[in-house]
C-alpha positions as CSV (number, residue, x, y, z in Angstrom):
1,X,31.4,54.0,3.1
2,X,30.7,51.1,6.0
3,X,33.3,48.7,5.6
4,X,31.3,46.1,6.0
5,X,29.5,43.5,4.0
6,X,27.1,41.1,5.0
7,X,26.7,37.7,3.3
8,X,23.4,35.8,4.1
9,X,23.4,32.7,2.3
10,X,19.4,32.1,1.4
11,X,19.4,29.2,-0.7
12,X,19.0,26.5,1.9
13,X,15.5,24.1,1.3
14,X,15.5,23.7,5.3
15,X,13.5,19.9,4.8
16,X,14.0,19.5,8.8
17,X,11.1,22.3,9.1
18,X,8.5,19.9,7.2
19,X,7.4,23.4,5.6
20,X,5.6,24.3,2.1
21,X,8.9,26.4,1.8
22,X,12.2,27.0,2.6
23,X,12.5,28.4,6.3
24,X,13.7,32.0,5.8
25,X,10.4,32.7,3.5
26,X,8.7,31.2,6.4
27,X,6.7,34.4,7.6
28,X,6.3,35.8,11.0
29,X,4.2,38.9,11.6
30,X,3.8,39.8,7.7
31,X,7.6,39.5,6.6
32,X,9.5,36.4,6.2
33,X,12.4,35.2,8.5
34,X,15.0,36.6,6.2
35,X,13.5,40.0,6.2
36,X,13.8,39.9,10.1
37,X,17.1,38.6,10.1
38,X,18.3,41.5,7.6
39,X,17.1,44.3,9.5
40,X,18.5,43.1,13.0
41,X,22.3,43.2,11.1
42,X,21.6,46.2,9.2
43,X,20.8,48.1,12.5
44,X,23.8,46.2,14.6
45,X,26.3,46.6,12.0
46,X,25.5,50.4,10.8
47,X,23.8,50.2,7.5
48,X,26.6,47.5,5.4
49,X,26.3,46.2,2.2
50,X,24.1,42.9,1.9
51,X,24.9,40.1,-0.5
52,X,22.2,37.4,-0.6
53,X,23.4,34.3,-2.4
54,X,19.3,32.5,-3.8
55,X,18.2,29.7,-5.5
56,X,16.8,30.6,-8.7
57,X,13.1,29.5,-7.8
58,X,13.1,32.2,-5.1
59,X,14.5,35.1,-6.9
60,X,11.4,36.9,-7.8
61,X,10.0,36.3,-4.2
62,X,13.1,38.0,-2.4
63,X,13.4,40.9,-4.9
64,X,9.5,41.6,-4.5
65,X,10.0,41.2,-0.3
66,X,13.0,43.6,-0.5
67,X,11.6,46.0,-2.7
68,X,9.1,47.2,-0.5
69,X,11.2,47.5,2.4
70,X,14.3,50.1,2.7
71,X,16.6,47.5,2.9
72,X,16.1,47.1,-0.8
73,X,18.8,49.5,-2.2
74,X,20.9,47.8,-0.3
75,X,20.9,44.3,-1.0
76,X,23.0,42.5,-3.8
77,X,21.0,39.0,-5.1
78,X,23.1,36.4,-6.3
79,X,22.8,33.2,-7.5
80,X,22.8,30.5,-4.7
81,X,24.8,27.2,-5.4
82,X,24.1,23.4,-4.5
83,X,26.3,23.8,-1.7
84,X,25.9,26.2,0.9
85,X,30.0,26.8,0.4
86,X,28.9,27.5,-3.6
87,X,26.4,30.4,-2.4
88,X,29.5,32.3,-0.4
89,X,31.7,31.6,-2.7
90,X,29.2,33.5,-5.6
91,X,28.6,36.4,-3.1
92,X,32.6,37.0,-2.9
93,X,32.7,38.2,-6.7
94,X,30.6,41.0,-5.2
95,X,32.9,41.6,-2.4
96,X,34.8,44.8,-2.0
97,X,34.9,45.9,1.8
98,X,38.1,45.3,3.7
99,X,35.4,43.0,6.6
100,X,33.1,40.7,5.5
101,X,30.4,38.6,7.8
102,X,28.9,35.6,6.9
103,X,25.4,34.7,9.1
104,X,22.6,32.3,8.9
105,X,19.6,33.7,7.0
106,X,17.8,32.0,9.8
107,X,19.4,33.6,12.8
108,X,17.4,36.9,13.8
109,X,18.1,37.4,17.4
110,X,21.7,37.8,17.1
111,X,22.7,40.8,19.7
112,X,24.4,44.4,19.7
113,X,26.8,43.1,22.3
114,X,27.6,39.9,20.2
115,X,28.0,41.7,17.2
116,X,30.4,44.6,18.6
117,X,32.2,41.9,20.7
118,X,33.1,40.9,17.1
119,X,33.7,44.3,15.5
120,X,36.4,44.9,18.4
121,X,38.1,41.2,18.0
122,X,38.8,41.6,14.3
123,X,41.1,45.0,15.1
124,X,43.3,42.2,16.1
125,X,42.6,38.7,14.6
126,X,41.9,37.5,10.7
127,X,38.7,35.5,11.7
128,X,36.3,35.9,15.1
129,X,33.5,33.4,15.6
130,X,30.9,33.6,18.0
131,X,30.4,30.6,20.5
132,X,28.9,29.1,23.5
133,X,29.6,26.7,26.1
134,X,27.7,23.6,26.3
135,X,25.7,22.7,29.3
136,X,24.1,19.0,28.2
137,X,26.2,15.9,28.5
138,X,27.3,15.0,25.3
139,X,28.8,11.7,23.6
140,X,30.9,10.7,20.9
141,X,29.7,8.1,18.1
142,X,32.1,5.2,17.4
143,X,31.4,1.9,16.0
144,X,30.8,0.1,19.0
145,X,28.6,2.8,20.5
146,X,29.0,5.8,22.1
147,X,31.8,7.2,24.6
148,X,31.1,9.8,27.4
149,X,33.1,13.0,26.2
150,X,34.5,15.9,28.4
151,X,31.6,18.6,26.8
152,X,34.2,21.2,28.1
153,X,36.6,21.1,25.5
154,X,33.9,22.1,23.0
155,X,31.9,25.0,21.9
156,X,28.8,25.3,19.9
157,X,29.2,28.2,16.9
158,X,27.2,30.0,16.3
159,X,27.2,33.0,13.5
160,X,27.5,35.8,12.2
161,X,31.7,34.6,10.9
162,X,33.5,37.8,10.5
163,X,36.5,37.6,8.6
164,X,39.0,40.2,7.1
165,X,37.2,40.0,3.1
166,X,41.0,39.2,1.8
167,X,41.1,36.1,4.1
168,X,37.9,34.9,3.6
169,X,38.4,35.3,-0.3
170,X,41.6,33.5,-0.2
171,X,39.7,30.7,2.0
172,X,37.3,30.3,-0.6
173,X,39.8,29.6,-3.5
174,X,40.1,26.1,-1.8
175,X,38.0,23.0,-3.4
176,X,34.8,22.4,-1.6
177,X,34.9,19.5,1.2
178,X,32.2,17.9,3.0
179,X,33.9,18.4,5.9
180,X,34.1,22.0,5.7
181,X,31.0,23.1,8.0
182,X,31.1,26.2,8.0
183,X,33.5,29.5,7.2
184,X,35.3,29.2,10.2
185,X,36.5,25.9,8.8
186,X,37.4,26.6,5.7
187,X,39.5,29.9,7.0
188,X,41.2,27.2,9.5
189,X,42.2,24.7,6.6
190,X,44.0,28.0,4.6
191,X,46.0,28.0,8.3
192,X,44.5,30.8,9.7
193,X,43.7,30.7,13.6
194,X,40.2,31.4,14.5
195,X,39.4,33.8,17.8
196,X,36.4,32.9,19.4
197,X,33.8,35.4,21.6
198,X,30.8,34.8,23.5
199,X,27.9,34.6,21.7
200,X,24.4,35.4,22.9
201,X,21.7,32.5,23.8
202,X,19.0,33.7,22.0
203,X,20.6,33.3,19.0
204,X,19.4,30.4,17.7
205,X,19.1,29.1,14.5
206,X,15.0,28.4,13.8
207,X,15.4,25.1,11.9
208,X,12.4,22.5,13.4
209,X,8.9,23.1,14.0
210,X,9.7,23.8,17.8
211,X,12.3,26.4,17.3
212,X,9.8,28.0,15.0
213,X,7.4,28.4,17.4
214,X,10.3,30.1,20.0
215,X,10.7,32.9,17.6
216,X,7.4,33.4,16.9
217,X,6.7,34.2,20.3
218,X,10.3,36.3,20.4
219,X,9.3,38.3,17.2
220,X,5.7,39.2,18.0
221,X,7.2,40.5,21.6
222,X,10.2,42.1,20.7
């Protein structure tokens, strides 16, 4: 049996998009984002188990999409919450691998090197993360204004989160907290350190109009 499991949270409504639905069932040659986003990790990570928290609305829609594709039999539908930390939280009850990954249902150009950068860090660490540096100036936000800030002392994160499942379980047993932004952070509030790898660029997460059109081009090329 793989031990991995895959949790793609899929309940998000994605309003920055300005779309007629949420942005994984946006399709892109014939399947929807999610579709493309499931086969990417199912090659990458060697045929694991997939748990895919959804609202209720889109239930029928997913089980149809999966259905006819051989990722089907694979796939556990769960109920998706209000909060993205709601829809992980449902897929743990279905959790029984000793490694568990969390990624964006809107991330389908995720790479073989990321991903096995990962597999190799969590032979020696609780929680690995994928990041990148940042190349744009950035600011910090305060009352006055805005400060200049030293951009390298931070990473963007990106996903998939891979966690040992007991860790990630015991993570989630904590009460939800707006300030909680991910996985990684909730791990880190339990006290666990989080070891970070290099991510790859063209892992974006397709969440505007413009970043739609990027994979678009990406997906009918690849």
């Amino acid at each position: 049996m793989n031990p991995w499991t895959l949790i793609v949270p899929s309940g998000g409504i994605g309003s920055r998009m300005g779309a007629e639905r949420p942005k994984q069932y946006l399709e892109i040659n014939g399947h929807p984002i999610l579709l493309h986003t499931l086969r990417v990790l199912d090659e990458y990570f060697d045929n694991p188990v997939f748990i895919v928290p959804v609202a209720n609305e889109w239930r029928d829609y997913v089980q149809r999409t999966l259905e006819n594709h051989p990722l089907g039999g694979k796939a556990v539908l769960v109920s998706g919450g209000k909060e993205r930390y709601d829809s992980v939280k449902n897929a743990l009850s279905s959790l029984n691998t000793p490694w568990v990954a969390v990624h964006d249902a809107v991330r389908p150009f995720v790479n073989r090197v990321t991903v096995e950068r990962l597999k190799e860090a969590l032979s020696n660490y609780q929680a690995a993360i994928p990041v990148l540096e940042l190349k744009e100036s950035i600011r910090k936000r305060t009352q006055e204004g805005t400060l200049a800030a030293n951009r390298s002392a931070f990473v963007s994160v990106q996903t998939p989160q891979c966690f040992h499942s007991e860790v990630l379980k015991a993570a989630y047993e904590q009460s939800f907290d707006e300030a909680l932004t991910d996985d990684a952070s909730v791990v880190e509030r339990l006290g666990v350190s989080i070891h970070c790898v290099f991510g790859n660029e063209e892992n974006i997460k397709i969440t505007t109009p413009t970043e739609l059109i990027v994979a678009t081009h990406r997906l009918e090329h690849r």
